[in-house]
VOPAGU-2260 file (C-alpha; in pm, 1 decimal, decimal comma):
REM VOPAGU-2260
SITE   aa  ch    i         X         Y         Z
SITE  UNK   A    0   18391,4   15521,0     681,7
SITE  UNK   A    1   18375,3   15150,2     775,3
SITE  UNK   A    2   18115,1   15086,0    1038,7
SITE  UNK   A    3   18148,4   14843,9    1344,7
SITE  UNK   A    4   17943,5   14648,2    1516,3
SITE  UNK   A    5   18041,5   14557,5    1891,3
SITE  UNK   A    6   17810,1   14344,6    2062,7
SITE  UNK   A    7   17776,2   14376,7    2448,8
SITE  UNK   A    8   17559,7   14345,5    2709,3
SITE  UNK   A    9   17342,9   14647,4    2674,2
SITE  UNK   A   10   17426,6   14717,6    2251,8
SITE  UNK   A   11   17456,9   14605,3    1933,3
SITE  UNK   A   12   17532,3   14833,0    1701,9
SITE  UNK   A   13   17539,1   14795,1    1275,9
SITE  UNK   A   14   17830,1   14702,8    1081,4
SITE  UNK   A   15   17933,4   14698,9     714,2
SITE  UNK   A   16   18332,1   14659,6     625,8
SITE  UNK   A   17   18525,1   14446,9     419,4
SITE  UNK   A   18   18925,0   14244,1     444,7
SITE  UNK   A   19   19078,0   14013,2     212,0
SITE  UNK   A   20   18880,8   13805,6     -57,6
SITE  UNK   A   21   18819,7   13424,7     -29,0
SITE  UNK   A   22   18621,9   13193,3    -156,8
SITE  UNK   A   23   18438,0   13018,7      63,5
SITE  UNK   A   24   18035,2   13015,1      64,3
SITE  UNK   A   25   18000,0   13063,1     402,3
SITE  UNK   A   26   18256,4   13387,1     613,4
SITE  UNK   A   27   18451,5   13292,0     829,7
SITE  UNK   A   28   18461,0   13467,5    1212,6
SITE  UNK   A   29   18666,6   13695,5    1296,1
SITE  UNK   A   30   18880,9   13558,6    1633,2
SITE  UNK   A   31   18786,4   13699,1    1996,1
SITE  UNK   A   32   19052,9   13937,8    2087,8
SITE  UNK   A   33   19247,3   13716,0    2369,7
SITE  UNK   A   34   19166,5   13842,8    2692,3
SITE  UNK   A   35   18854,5   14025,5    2602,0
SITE  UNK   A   36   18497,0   13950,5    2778,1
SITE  UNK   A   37   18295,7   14119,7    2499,2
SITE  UNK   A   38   18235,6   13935,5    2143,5
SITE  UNK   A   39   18276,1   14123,3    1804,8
SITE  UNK   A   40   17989,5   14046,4    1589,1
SITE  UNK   A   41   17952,8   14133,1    1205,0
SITE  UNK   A   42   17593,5   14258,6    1156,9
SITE  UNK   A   43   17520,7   14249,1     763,8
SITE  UNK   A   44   17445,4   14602,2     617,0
SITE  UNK   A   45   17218,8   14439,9     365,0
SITE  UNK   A   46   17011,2   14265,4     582,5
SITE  UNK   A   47   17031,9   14374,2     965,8
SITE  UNK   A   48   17107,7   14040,4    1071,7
SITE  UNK   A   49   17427,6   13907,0    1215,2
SITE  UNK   A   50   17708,8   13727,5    1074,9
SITE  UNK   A   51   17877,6   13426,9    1145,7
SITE  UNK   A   52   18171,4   13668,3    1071,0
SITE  UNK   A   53   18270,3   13978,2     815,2
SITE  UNK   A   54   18279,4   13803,5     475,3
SITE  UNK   A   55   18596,9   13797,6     301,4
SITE  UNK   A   56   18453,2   13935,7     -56,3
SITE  UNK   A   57   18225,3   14249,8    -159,3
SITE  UNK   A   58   17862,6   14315,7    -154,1
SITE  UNK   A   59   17801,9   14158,7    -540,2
SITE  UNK   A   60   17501,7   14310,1    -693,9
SITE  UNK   A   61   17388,3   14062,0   -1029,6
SITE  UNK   A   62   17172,8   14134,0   -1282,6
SITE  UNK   A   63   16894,6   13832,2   -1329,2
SITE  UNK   A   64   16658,5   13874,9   -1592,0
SITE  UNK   A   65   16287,4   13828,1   -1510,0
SITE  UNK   A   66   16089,2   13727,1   -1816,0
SITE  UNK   A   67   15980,6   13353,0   -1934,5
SITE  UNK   A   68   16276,2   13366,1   -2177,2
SITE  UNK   A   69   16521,2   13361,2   -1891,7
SITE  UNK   A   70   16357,8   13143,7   -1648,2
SITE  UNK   A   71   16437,7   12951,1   -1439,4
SITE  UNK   A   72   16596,0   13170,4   -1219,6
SITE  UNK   A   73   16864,1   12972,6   -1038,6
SITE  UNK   A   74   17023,3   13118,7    -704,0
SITE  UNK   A   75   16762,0   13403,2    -578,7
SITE  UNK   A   76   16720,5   13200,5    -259,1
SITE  UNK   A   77   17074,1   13247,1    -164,7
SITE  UNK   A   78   17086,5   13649,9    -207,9
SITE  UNK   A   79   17039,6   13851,0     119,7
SITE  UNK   A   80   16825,8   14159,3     -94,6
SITE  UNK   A   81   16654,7   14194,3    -452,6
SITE  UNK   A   82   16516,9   14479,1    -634,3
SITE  UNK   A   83   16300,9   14454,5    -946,6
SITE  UNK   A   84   16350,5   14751,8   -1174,2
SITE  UNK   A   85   16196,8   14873,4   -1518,1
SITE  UNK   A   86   16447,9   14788,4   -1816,7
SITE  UNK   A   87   16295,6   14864,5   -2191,0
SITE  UNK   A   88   15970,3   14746,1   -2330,3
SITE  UNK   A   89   15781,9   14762,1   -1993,3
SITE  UNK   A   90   15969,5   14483,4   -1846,9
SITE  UNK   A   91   16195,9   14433,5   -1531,3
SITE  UNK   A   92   16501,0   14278,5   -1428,6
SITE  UNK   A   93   16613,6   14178,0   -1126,4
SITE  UNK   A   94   16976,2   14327,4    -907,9
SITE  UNK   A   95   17030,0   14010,9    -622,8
SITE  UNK   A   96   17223,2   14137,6    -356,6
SITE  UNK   A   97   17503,2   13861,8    -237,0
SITE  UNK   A   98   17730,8   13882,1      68,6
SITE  UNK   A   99   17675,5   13682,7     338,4
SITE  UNK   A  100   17664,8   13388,9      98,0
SITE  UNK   A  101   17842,5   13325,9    -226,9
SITE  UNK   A  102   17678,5   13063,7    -464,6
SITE  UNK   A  103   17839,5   12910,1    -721,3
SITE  UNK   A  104   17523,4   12870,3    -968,9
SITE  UNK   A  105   17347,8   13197,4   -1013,1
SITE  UNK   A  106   17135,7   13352,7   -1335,4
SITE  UNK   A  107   17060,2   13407,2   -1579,2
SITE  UNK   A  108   17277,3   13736,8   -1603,8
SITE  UNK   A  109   17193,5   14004,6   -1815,7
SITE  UNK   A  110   17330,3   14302,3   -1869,3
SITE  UNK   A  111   17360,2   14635,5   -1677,1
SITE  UNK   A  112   17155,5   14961,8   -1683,2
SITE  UNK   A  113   17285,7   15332,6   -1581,7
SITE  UNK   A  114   16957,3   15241,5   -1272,1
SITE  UNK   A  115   17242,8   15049,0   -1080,2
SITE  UNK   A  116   17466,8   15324,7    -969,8
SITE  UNK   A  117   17171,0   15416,2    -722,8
SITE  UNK   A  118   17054,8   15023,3    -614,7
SITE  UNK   A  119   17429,7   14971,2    -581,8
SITE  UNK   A  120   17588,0   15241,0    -482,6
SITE  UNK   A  121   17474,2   15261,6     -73,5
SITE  UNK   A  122   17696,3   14947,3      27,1
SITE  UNK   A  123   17975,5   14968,2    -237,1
SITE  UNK   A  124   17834,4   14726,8    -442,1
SITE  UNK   A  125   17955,8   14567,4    -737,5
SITE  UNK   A  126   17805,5   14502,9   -1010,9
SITE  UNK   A  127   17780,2   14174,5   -1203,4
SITE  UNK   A  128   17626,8   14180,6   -1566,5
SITE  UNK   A  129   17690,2   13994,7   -1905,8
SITE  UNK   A  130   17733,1   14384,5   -2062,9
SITE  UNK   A  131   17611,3   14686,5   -2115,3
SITE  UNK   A  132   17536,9   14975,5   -2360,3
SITE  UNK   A  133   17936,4   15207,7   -2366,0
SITE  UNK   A  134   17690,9   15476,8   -2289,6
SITE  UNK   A  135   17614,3   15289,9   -1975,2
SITE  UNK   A  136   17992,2   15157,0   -1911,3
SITE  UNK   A  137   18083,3   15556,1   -1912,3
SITE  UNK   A  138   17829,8   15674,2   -1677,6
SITE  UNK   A  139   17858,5   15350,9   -1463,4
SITE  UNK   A  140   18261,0   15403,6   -1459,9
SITE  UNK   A  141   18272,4   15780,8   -1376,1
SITE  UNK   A  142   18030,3   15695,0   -1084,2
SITE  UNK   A  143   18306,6   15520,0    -933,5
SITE  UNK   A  144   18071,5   15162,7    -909,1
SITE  UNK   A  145   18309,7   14830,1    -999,3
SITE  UNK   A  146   18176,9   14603,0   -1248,7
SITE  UNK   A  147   18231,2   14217,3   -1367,0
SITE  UNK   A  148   18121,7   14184,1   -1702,2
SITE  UNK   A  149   18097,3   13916,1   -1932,9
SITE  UNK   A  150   18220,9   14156,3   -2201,1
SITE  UNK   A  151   18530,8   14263,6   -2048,5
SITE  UNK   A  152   18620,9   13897,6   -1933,1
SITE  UNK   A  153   18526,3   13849,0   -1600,0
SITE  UNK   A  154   18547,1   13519,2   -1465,2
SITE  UNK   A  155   18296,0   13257,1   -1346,9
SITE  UNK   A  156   18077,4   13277,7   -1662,8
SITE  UNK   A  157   17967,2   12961,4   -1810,5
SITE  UNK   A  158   17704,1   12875,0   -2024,3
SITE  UNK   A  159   17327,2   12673,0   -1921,1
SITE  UNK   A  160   17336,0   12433,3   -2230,7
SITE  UNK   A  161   16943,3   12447,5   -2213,4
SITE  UNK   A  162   16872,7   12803,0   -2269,9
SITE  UNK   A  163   17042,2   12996,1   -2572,6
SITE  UNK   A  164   17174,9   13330,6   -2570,5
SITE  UNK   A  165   17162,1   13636,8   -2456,1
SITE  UNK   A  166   16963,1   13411,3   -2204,2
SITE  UNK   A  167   17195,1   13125,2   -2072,7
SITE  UNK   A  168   17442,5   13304,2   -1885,5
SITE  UNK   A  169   17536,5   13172,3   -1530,9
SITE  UNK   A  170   17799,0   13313,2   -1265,8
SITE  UNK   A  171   17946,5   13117,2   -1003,6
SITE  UNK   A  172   18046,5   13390,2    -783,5
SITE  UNK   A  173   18272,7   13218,6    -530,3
SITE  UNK   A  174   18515,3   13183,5    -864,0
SITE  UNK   A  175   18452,7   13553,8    -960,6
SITE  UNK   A  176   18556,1   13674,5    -599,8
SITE  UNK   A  177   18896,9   13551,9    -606,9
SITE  UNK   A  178   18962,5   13830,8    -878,8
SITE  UNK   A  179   18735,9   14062,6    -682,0
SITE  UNK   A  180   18880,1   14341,5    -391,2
SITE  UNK   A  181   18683,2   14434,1    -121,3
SITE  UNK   A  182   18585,8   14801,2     -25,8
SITE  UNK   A  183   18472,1   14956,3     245,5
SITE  UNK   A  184   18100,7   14975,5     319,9
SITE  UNK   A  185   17956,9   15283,2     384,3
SITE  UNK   A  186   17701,0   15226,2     613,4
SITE  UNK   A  187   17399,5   15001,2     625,0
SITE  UNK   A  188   17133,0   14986,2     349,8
SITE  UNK   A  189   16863,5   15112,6     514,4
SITE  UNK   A  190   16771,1   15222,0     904,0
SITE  UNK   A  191   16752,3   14895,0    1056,4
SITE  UNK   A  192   16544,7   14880,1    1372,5
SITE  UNK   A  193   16754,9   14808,7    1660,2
SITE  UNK   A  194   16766,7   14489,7    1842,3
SITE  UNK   A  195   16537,3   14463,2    2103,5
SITE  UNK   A  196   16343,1   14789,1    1976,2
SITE  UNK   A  197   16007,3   14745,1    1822,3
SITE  UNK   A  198   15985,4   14827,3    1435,2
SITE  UNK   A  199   15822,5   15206,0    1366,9
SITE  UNK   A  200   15653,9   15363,9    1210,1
SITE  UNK   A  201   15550,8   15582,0    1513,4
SITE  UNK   A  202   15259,6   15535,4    1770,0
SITE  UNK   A  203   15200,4   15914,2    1758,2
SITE  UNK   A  204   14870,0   16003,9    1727,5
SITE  UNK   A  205   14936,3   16176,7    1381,0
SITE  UNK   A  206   15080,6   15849,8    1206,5
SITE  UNK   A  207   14802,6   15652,7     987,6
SITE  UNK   A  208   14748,3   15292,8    1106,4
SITE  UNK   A  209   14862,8   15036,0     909,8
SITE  UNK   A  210   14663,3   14901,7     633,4
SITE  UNK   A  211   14599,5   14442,1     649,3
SITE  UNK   A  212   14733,4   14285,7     367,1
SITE  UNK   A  213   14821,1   13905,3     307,4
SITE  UNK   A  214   14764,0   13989,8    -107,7
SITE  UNK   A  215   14955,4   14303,4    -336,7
SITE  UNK   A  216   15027,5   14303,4    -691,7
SITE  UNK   A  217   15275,8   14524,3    -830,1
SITE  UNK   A  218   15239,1   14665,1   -1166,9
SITE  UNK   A  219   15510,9   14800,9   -1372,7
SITE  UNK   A  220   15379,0   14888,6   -1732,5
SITE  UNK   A  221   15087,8   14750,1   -1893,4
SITE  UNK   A  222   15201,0   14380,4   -1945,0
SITE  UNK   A  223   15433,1   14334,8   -1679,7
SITE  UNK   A  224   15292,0   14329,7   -1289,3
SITE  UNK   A  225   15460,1   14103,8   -1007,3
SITE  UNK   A  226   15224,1   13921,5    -770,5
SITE  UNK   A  227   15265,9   13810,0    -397,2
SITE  UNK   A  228   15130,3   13643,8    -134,2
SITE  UNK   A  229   15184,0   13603,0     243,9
SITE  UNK   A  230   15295,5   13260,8     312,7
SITE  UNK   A  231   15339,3   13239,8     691,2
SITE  UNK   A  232   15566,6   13488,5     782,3
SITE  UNK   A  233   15682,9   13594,2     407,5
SITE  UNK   A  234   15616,6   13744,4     112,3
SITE  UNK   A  235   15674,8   13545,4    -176,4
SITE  UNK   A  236   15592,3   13596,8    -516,8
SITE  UNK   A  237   15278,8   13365,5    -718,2
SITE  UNK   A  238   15391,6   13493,3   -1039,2
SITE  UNK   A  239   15779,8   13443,3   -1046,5
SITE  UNK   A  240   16026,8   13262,4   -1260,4
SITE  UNK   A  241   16295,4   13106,2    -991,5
SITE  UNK   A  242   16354,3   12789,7   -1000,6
SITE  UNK   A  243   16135,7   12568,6    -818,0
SITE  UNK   A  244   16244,0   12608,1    -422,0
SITE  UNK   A  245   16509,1   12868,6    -544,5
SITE  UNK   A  246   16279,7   13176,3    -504,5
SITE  UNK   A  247   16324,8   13434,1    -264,3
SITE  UNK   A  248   16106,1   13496,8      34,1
SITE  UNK   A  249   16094,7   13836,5     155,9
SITE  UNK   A  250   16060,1   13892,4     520,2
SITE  UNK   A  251   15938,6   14263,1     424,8
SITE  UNK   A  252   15823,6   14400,8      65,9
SITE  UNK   A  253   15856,6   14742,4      -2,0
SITE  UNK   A  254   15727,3   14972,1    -308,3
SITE  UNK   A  255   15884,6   15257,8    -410,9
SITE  UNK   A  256   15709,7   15466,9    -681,9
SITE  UNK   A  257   16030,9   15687,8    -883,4
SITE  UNK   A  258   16051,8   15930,5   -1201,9
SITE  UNK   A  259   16118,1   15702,2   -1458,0
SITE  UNK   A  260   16363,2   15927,5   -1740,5
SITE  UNK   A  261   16500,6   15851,1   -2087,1
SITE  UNK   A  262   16835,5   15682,4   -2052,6
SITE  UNK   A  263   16942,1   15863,0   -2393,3
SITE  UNK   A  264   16966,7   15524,2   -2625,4
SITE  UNK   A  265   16799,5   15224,3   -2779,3
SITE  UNK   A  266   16783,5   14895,9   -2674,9
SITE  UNK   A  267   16880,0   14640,1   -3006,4
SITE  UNK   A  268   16499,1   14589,0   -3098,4
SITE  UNK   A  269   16471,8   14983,6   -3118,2
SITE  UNK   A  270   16298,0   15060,5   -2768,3
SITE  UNK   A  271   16361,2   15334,6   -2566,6
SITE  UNK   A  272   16576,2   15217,0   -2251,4
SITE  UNK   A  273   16412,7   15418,0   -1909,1
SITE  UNK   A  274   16623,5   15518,8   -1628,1
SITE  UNK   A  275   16468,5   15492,9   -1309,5
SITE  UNK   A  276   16574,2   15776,5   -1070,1
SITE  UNK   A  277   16664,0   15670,9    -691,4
SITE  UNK   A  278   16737,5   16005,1    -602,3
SITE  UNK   A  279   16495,1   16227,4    -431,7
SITE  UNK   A  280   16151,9   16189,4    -261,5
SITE  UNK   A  281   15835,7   16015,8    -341,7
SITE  UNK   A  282   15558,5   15740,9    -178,3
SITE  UNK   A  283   15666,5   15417,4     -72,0
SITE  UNK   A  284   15434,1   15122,8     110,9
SITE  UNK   A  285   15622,8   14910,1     340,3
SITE  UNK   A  286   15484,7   14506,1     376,6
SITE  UNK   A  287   15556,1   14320,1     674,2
SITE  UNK   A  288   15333,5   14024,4     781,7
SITE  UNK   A  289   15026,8   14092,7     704,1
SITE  UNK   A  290   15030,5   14502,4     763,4
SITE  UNK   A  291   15115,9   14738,8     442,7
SITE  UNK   A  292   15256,3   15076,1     598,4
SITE  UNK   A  293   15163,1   15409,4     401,8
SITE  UNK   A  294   15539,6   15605,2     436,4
SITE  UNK   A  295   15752,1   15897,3     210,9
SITE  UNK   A  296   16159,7   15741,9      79,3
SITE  UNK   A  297   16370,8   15969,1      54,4
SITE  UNK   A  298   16721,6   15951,1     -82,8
SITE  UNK   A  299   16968,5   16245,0    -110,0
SITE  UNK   A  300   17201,1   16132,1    -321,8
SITE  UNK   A  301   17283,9   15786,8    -519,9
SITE  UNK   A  302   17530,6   15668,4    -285,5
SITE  UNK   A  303   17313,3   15697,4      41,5
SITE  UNK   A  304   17101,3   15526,1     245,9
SITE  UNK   A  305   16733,4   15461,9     164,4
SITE  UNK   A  306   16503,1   15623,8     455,1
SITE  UNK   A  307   16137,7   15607,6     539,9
SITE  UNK   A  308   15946,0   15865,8     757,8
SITE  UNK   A  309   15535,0   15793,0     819,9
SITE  UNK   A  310   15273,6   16027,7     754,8
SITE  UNK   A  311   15362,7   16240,8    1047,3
SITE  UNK   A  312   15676,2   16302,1     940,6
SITE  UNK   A  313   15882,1   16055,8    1209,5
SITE  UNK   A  314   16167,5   15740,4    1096,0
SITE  UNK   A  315   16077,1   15478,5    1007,6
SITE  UNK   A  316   16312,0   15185,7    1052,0
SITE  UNK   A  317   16275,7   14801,4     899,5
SITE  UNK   A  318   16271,0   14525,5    1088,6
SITE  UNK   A  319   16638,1   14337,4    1023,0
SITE  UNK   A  320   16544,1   14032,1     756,1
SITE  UNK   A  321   16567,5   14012,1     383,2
SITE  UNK   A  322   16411,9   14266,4     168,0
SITE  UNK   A  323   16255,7   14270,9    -183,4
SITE  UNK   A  324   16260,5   14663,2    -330,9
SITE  UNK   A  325   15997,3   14709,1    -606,5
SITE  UNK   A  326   16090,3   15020,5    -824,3
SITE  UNK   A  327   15788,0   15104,6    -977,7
SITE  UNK   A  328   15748,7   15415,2   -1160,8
SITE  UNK   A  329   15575,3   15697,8   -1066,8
SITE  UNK   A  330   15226,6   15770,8   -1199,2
SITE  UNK   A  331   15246,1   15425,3   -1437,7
SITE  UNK   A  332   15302,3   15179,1   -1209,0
SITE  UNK   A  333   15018,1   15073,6    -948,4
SITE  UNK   A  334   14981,6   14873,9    -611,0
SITE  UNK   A  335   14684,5   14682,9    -509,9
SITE  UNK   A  336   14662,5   14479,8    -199,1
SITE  UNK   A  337   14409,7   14249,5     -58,6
């Protein structure tokens, strides 16, 4: 069901919908209905936030690799959302949510892992990856999630003459969403706090305070950790490979700890790829400013919404801003703050 948002003098609800594609960088407003007092407003489902107007292309959800071989990363300070999963050999990758904006220089792109379908899947997302295992292309297919690969001639590919494959892959994604159609979004990412409302968690009596924070490093495996700062009034990463003033600053930074399983191949070089399951229950620590929030995810199915309850069991919503998800696996992975 496509959501509205309606803003008025006492509401403003969330939105997430889609109508024709185009290819401008910035969406365009929708017009005032003539005669009408109140003002539609398109509130992104990615980020909370309102739009200059619904954007005339799909949530696109592109694969960046994260290691020195791929860097710089060009384009992460353009997405609205990113989330750092495991991929083989105890390194990550990076999914860059884009749809308020569409930038025509983003990478490098790398390919897909069966892991999408549930990072994706909540706002209709598709995918945008140089490949994929067929294994992957199956499951990814019969989940119903659209992809623009490389492989199967997408367009807006080019090459970065000064990086060599598989790690010089760029995407100009205002050229890839002419050939794109837009779906309908579900529903909003995750529960956004409501304007005007103050973030939860809770002020029950039950609900653990908040921990202080302007330090956390993120470990994923035994040579790969991610490592962040508070800079102000965002979390940005000390350890990163964007290009320089092209990184992404998180207004909140949250940690999810998921079963990691076997994705039932091998990666070229003979590792075992991991599938990290976004379906379920399990600990999660919320950062935003300089308080680190102790709270329980839980996600039914791979299609819906992310959702955080506090240690006394009550919602808890995120403040509207841009997020950065680390999915770090249960039991391996590790958070310390500071």
């Amino acid at each position: 069901m496509k959501l509205r948002g309606l803003v008025s003098l006492v509401a403003l609800a969330l939105l997430a919908g889609g109508c024709s594609s185009s290819s401008d960088d910035e969406p365009k407003a929708d017009p005032a209905k003539k005669g009408s007092s109140e003002k539609l407003v398109e509130i992104s489902p990615v980020t909370g936030l309102p739009l200059k107007g619904r954007p005339d292309n799909p949530v696109f959800v592109v694969k960046i690799e994260n290691t020195a071989n791929g860097s710089p990363q060009y384009g992460l300070n353009r997405a609205d959302m990113v989330v750092e999963e495991l991929v083989e050999g105890g390194l990550t990758r990076l999914a860059a949510f884009y749809y308020s904006t569409l930038p025509k220089n983003v990478g490098h792109v790398r390919s897909m892992r069966a892991t999408d379908i549930g990072i994706a899947s909540p706002v209709a997302g598709q995918i945008v990856a140089s490949g994929g295992a067929p294994k992957t292309y199956r499951i990814v297919k019969k989940a119903g999630v659209k992809v623009f690969s490389e492989d199967h001639g997408a367009p807006g590919f080019s090459s970065d003459p000064a990086k060599s494959r598989p790690y010089n892959r760029m995407i100009n994604l205002q050229r890839l969403n002419r050939k794109a159609k837009v779906r309908d979004i579900p529903g909003p990412y995750l529960s956004w706090t409501p304007p005007g409302a103050k973030p939860s968690p809770s002020a029950s009596a039950s609900a653990a305070p908040p921990k202080k924070a302007t330090k956390a490093a993120v470990k994923f495996s035994g040579g790969t950790r991610t490592t962040w700062r508070l800079a102000g009034k965002t979390w940005q990463r000390t350890n990163g490979h964007a290009a320089r003033g092209q990184d992404f600053a998180a207004d909140t930074l949250i940690v999810m700890f998921c079963k990691v399983g076997d994705a039932g191949y091998r990666d070229p070089a003979g590792n075992p790829v991991p599938e990290t399951i976004i379906k379920g229950t399990g600990r999660a620590v919320i950062l935003h400013g300089n308080e680190a929030t102790e709270t329980t995810w839980h996600k039914s199915s791979l299609d819906s919404q992310v959702r955080f309850t506090g240690k006394d069991g009550e919602p808890v919503t995120i403040t509207p801003g841009h997020v950065w998800f680390e999915m770090v696996p249960k039991g391996a992975g590790k958070l310390a703050l500071g």
